[in-house]
C-alpha positions in Angstrom: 46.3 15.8 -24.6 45.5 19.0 -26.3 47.8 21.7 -27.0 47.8 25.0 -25.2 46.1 28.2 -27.0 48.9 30.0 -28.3 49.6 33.5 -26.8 50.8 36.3 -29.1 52.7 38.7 -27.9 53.4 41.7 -30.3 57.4 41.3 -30.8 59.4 44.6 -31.2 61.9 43.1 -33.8 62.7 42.6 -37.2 61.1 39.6 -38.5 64.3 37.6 -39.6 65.2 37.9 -36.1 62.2 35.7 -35.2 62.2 32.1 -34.1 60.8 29.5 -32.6 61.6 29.1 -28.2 63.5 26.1 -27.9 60.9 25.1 -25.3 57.4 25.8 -25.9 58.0 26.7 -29.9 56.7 29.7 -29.4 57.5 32.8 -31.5 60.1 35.1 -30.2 63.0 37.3 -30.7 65.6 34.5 -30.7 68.2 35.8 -33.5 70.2 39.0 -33.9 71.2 41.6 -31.0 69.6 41.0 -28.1 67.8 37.7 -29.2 67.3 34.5 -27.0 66.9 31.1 -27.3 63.4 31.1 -25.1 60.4 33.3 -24.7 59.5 35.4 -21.9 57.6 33.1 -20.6 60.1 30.2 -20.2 63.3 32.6 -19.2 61.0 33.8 -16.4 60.5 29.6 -15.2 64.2 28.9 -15.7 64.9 31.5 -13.3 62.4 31.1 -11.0 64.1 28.2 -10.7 67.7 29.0 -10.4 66.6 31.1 -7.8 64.6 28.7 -5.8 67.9 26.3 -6.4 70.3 28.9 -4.9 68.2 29.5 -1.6 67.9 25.6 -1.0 71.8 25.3 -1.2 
């Protein structure tokens, strides 16, 4: 199975506020104010999901 081509995305913090997305191990702003544990990328799929759970319910 090959891996997906990485996609780098210029990230607007300091960089000991960069980590690894706890999902797809990407770089991003994950320590620090404002920092997350997932990129854009998989934030955006966790709630496109939420929201396609709360409509079915």
């Amino acid at each position: 199975m090959a891996t997906p081509a990485p996609t780098t995305v210029p990230l607007s913090c300091p960089p000991k506020e960069i980590g690894r997305c706890a999902t797809c191990q990407q770089p991003c702003h994950r320590y620090g104010h404002g920092g997350n544990p997932l990129c854009a990328a998989c934030r955006a799929k966790v709630e496109a999901g939420r929201v396609k759970a709360s409509a079915v319910a």
